[in-house]
N, C-alpha and C positions, 0 to 999 in steps of 0.2 A: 289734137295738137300734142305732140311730144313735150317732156318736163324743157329742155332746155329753150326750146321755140315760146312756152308760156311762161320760163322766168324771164327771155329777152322781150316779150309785151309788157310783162310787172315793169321793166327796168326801163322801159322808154318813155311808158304814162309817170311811173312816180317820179324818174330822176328828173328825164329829159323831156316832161312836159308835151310827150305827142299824144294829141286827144282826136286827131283824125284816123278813122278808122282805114278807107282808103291807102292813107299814109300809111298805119301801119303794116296793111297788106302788103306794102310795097317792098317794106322790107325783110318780109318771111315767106317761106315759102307753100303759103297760104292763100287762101279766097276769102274775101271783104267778108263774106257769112262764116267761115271758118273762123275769122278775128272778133268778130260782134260775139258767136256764139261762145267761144274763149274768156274773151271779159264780163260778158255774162254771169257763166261758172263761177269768175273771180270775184265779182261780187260788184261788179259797175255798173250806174245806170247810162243813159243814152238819150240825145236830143235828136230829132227827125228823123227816128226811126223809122217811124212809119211813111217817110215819103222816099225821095232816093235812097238807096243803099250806100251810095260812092259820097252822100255826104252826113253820114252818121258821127257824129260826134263822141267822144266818153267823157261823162260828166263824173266828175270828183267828187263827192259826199264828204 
């Protein structure tokens, strides 16, 4: 993912409270595993990972 594409996911989980990954897929131009793997990197964990992809959550520490 490009610097500017992963400071606009930093800027949507911390400002604007979007913790659906899906969602955030939606608005980059990215894949739901290209976002997960992203926030990942950035240091977030994740609820139902393991089951659908389309509804992974990002959980805030």
């Amino acid at each position: 993912m490009d610097d500017l594409s992963s400071k606009y996911l930093t800027q949507m989980i911390e400002r604007d409270h979007t913790y659906s990954v899906l969602e955030l897929a939606g608005h980059l131009p990215y894949t739901v595993m290209d976002v997960i793997s992203e926030a990942n990197r950035l240091g977030y964990s994740f609820d139902n990972l393991m089951q659908d992809p389309n509804r992974v959550m990002i959980v805030k520490e």
